[in-house]
N, CA, C and O atoms as a printed pandas DataFrame, in Angstrom:
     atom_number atom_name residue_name chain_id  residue_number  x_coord  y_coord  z_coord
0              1         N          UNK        A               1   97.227  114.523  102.464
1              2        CA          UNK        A               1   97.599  115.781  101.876
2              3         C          UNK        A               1   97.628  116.833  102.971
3              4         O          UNK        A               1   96.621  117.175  103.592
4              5         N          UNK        A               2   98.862  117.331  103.171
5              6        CA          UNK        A               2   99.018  118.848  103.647
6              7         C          UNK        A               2   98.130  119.808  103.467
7              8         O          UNK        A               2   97.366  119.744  102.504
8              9         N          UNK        A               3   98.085  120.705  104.230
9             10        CA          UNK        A               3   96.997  122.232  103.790
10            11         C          UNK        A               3   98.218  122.692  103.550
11            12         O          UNK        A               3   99.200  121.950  103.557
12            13         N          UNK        A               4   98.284  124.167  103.274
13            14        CA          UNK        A               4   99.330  125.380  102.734
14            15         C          UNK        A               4   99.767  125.812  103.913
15            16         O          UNK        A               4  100.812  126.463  103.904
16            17         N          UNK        A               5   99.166  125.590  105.050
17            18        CA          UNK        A               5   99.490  126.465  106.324
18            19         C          UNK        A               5  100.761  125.611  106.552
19            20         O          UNK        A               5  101.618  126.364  107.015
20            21         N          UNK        A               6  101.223  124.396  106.423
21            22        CA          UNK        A               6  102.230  123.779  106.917
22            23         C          UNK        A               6  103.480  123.312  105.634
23            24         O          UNK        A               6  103.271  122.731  104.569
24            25         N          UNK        A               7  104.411  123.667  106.041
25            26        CA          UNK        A               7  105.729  123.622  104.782
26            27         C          UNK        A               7  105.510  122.021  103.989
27            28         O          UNK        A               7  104.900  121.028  104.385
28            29         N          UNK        A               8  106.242  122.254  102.795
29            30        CA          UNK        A               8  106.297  120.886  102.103
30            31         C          UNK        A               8  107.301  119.880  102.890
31            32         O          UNK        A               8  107.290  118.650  102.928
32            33         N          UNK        A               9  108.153  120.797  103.490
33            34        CA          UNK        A               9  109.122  119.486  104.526
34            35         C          UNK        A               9  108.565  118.816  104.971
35            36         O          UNK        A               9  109.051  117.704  104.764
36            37         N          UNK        A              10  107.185  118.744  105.904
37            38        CA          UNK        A              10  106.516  118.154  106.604
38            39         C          UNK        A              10  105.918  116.546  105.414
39            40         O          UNK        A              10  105.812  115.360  105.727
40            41         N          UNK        A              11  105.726  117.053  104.439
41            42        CA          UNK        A              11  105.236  116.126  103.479
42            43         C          UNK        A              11  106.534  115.278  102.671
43            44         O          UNK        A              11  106.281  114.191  102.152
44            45         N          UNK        A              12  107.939  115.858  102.606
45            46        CA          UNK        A              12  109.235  115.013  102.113
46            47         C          UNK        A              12  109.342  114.347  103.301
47            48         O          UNK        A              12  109.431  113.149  103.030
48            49         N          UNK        A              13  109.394  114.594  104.952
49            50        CA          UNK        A              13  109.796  113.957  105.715
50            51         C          UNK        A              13  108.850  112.736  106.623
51            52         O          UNK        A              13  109.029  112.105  107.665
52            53         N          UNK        A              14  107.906  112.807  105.714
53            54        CA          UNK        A              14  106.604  111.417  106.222
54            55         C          UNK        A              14  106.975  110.688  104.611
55            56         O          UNK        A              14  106.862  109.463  104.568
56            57         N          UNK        A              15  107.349  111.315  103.487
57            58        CA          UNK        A              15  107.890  110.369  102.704
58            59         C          UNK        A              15  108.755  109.497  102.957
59            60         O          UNK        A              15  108.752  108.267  102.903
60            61         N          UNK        A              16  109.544  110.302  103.254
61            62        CA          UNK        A              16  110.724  109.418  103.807
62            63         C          UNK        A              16  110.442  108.264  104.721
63            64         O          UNK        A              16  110.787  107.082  104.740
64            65         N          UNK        A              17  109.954  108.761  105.208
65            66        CA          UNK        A              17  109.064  107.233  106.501
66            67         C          UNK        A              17  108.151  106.149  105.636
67            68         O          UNK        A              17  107.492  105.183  106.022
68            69         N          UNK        A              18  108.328  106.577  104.603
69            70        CA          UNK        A              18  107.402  105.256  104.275
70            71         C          UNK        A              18  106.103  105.666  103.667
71            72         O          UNK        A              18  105.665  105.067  102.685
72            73         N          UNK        A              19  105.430  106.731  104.251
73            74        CA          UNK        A              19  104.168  107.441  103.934
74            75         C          UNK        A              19  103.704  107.972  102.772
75            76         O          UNK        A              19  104.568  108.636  102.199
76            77         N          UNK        A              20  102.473  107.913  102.118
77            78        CA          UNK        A              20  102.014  108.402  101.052
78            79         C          UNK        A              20  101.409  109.439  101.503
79            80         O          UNK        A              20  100.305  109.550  102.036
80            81         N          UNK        A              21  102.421  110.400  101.188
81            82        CA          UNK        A              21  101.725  111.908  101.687
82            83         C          UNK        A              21  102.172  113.047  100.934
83            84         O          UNK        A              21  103.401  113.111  100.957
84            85         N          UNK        A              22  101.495  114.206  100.109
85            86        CA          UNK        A              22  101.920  115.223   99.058
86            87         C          UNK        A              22  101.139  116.480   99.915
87            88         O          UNK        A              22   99.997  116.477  100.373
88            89         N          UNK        A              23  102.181  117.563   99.964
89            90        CA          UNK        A              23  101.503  118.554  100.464
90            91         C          UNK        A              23  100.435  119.378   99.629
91            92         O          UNK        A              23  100.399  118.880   98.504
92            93         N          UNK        A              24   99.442  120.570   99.746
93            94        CA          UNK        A              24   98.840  120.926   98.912
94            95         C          UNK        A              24   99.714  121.872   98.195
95            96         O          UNK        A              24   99.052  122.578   97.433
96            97         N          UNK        A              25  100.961  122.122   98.180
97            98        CA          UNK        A              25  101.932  122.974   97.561
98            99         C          UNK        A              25  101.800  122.317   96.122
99           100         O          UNK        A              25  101.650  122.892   95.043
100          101         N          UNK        A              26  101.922  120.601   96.464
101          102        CA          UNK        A              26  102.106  119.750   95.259
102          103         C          UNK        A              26  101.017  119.364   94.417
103          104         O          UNK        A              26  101.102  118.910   93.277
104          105         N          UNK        A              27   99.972  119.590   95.093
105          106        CA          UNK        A              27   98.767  119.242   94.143
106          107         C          UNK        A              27   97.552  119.610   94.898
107          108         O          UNK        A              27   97.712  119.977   96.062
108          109         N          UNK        A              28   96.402  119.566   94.421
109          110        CA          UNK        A              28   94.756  119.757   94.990
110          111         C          UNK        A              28   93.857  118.903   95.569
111          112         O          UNK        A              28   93.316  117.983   94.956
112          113         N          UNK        A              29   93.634  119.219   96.958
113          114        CA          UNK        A              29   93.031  118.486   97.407
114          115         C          UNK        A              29   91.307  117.945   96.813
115          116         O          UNK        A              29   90.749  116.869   96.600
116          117         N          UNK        A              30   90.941  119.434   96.724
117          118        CA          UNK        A              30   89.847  119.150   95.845
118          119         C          UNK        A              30   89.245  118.050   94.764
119          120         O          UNK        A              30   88.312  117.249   94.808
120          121         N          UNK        A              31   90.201  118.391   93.805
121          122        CA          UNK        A              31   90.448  118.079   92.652
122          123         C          UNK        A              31   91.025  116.116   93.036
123          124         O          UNK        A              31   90.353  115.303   92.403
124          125         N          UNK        A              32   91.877  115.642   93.748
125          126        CA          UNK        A              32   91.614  114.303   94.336
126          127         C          UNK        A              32   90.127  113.659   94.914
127          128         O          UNK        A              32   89.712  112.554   94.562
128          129         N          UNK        A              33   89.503  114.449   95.745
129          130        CA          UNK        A              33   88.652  114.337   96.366
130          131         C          UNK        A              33   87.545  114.337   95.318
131          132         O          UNK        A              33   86.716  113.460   95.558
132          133         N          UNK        A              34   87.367  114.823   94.582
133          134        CA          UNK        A              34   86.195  114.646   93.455
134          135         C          UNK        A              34   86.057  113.579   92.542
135          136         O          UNK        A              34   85.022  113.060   92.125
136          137         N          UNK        A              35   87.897  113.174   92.145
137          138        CA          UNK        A              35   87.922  112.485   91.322
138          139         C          UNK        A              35   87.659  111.194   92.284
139          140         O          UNK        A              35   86.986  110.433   91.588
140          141         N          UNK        A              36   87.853  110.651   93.427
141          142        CA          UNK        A              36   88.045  109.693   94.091
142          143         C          UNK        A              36   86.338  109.475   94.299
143          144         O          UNK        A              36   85.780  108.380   94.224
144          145         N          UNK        A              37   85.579  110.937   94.611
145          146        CA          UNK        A              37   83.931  109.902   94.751
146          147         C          UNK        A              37   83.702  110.288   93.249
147          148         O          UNK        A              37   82.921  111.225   93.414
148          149         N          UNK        A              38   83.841  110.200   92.107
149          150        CA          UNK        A              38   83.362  110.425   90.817
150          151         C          UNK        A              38   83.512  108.730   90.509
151          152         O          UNK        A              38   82.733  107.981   89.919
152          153         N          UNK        A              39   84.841  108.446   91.158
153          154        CA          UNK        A              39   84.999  106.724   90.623
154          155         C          UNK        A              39   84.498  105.656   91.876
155          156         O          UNK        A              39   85.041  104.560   92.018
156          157         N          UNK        A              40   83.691  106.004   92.519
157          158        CA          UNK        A              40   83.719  105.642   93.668
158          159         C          UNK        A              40   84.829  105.091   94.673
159          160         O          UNK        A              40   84.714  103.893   94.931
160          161         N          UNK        A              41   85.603  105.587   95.119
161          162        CA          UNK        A              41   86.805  105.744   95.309
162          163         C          UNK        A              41   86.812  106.025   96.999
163          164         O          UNK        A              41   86.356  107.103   97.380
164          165         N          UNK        A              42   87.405  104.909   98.158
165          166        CA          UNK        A              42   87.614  106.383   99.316
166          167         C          UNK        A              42   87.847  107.412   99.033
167          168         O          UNK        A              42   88.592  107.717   98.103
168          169         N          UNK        A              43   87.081  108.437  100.004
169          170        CA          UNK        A              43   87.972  109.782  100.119
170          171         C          UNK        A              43   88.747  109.902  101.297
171          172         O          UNK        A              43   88.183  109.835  102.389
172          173         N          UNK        A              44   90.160  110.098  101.198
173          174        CA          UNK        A              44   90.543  110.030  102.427
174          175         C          UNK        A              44   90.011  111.513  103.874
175          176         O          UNK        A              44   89.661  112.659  103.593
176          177         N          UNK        A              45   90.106  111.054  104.969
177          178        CA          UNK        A              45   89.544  112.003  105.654
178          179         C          UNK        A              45   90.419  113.306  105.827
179          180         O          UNK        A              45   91.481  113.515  105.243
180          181         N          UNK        A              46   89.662  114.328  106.923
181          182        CA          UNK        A              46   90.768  115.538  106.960
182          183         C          UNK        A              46   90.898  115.499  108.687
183          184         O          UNK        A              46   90.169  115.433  109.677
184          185         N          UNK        A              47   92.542  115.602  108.274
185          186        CA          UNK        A              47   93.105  115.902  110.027
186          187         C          UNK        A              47   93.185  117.265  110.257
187          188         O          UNK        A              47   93.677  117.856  109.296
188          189         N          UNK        A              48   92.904  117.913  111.108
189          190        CA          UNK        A              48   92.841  119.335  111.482
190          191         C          UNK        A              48   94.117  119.556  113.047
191          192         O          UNK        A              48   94.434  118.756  113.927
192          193         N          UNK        A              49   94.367  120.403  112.894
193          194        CA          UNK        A              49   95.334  120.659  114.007
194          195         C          UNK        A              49   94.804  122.417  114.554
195          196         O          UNK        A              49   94.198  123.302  113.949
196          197         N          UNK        A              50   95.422  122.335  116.063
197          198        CA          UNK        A              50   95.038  123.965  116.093
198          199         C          UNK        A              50   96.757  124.437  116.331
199          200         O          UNK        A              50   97.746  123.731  116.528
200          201         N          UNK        A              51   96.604  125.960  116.213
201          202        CA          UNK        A              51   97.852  126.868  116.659
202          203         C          UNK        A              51   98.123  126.308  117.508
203          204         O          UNK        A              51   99.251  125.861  117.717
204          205         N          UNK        A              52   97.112  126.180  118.255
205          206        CA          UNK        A              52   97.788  125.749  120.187
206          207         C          UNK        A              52   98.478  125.105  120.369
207          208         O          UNK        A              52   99.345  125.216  121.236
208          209         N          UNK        A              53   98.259  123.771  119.245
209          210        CA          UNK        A              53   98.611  122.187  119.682
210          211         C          UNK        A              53  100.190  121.996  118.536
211          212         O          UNK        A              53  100.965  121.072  118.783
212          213         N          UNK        A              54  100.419  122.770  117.587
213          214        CA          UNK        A              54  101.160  122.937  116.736
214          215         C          UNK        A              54  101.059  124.371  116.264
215          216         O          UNK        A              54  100.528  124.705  115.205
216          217         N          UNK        A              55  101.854  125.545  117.520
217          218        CA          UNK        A              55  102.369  126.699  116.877
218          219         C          UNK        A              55  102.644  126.853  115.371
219          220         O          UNK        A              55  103.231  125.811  115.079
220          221         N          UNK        A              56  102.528  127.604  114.260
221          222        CA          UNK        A              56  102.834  127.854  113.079
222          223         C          UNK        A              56  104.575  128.516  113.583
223          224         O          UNK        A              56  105.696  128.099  113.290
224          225         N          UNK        A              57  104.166  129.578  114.357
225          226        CA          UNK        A              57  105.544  130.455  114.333
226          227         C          UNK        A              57  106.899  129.583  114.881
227          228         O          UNK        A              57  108.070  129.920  114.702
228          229         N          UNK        A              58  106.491  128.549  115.492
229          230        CA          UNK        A              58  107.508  128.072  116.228
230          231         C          UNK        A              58  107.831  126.939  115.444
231          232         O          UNK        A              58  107.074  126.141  114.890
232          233         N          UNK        A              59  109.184  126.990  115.482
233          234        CA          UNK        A              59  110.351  125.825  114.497
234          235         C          UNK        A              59  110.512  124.612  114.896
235          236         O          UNK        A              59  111.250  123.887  114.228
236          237         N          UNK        A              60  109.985  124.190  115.860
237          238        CA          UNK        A              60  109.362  123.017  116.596
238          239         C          UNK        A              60  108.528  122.381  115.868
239          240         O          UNK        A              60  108.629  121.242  115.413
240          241         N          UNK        A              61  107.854  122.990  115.782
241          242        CA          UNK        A              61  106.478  122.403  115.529
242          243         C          UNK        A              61  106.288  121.296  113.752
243          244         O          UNK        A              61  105.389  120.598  113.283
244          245         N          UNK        A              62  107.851  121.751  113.239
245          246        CA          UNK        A              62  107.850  120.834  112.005
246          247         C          UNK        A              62  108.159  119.459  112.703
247          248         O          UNK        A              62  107.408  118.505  112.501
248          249         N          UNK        A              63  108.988  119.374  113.320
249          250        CA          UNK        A              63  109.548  117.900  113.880
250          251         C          UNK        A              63  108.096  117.294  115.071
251          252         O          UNK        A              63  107.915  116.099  115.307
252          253         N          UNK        A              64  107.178  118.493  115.697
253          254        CA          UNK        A              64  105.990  117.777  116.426
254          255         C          UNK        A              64  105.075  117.340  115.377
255          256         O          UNK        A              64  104.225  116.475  115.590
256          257         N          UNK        A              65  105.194  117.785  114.502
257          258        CA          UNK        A              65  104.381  117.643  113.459
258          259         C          UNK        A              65  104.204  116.490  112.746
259          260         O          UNK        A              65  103.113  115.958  112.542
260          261         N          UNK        A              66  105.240  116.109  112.372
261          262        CA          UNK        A              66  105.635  114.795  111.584
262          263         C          UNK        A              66  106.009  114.021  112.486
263          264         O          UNK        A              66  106.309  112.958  111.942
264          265         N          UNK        A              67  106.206  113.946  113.919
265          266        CA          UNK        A              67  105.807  112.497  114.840
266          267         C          UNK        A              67  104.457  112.761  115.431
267          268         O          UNK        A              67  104.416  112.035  116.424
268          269         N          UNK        A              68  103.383  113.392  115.343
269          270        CA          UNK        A              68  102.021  113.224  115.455
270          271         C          UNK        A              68  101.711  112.498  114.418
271          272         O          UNK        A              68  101.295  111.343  114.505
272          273         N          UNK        A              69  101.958  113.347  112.969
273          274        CA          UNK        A              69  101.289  112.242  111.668
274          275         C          UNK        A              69  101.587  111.047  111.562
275          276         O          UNK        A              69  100.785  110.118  111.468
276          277         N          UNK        A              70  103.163  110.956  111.572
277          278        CA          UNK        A              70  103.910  109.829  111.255
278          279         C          UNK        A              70  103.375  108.756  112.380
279          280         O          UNK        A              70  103.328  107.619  111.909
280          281         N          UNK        A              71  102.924  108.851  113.877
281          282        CA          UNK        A              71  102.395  108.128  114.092
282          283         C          UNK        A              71  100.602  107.854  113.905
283          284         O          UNK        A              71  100.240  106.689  113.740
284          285         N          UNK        A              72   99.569  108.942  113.941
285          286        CA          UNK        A              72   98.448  108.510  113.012
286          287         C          UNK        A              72   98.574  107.652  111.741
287          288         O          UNK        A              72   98.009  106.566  111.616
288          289         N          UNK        A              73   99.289  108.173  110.888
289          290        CA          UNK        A              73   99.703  107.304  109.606
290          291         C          UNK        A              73   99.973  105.554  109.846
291          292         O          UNK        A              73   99.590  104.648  109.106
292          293         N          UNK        A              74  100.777  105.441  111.160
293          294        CA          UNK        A              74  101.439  103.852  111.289
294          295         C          UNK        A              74   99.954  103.475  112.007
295          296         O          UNK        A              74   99.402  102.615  111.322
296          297         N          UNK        A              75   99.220  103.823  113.068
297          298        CA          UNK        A              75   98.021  103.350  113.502
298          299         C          UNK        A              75   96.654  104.361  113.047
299          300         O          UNK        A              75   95.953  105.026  113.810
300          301         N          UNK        A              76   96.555  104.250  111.774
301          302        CA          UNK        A              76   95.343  105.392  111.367
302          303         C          UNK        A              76   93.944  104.641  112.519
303          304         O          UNK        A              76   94.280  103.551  112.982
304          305         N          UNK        A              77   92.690  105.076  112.906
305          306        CA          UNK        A              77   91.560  105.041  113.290
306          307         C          UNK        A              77   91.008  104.178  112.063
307          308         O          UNK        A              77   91.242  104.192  110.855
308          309         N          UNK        A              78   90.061  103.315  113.008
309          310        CA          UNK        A              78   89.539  102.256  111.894
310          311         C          UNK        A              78   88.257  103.281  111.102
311          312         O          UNK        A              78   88.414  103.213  109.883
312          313         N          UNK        A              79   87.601  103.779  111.311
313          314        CA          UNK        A              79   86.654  104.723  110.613
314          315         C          UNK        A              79   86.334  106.166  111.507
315          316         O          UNK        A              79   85.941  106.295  112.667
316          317         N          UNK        A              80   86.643  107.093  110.557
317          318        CA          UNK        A              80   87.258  108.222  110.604
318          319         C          UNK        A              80   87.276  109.301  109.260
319          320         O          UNK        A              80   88.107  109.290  108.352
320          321         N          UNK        A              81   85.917  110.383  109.436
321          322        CA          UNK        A              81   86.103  111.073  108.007
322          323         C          UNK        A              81   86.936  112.766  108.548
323          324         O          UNK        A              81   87.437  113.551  107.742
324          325         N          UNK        A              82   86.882  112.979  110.062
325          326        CA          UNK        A              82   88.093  113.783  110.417
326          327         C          UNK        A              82   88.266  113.814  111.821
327          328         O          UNK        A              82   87.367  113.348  112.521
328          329         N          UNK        A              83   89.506  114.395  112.457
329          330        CA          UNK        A              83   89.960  114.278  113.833
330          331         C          UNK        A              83   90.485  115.304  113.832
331          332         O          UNK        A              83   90.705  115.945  112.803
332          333         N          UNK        A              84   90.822  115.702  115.094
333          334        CA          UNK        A              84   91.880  116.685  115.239
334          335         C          UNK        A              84   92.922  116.096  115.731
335          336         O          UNK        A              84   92.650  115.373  116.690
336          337         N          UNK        A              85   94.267  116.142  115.366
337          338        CA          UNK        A              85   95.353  115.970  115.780
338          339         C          UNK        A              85   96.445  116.202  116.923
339          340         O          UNK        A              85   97.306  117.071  116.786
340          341         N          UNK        A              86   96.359  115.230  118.279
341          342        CA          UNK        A              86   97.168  115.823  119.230
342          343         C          UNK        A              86   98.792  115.772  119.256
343          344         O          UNK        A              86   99.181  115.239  118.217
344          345         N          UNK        A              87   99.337  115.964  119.686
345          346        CA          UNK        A              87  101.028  115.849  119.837
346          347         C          UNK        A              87  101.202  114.813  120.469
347          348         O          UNK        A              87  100.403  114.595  121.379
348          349         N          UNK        A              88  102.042  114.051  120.273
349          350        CA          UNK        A              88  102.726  113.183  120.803
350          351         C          UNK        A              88  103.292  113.268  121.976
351          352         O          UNK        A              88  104.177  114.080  122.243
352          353         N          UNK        A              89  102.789  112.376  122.817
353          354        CA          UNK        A              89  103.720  112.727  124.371
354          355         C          UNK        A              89  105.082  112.129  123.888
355          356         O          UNK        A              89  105.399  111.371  122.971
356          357         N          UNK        A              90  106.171  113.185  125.494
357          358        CA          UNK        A              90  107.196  113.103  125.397
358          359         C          UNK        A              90  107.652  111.722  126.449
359          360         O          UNK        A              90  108.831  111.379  126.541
């Protein structure tokens, strides 16, 4: 799941790849996360990114964005409840 800071494109275009991913535009993270340890359930972890590493203002940063995830997503970390997220070398 997306935070709000980053557009829902980012979350149609890791769909498209294959990925099970809904931004928080589309639903609550919370509200997953409760229900998932209520049933004992993973919770999935949280990826964090900074400005630095993925400008908000800059129009870039949707397409760095979704080949950072899109590759975490294809090789996630074997245990992992959060990371921060680097960019993908060029």
């Amino acid at each position: 799941m997306l935070d709000e800071m980053y557009s829902g494109t980012v979350a149609e275009q890791l769909r498209t790849r294959g990925h099970d991913v809904v931004s928080v535009h589309d639903s609550d993270y919370r509200r997953l996360e409760t229900a998932a340890l209520a049933e004992g359930e993973p919770c999935p972890g949280l990826v964090s990114t900074t400005d630095r590493q993925f400008p908000r203002g800059d129009p870039a940063t949707v397409g760095r964005l979704v080949l950072a995830l899109a590759g975490l997503l294809a090789d996630p970390p074997e245990a992992s409840s959060s990371l921060f997220l680097e960019p993908v070398s060029d």
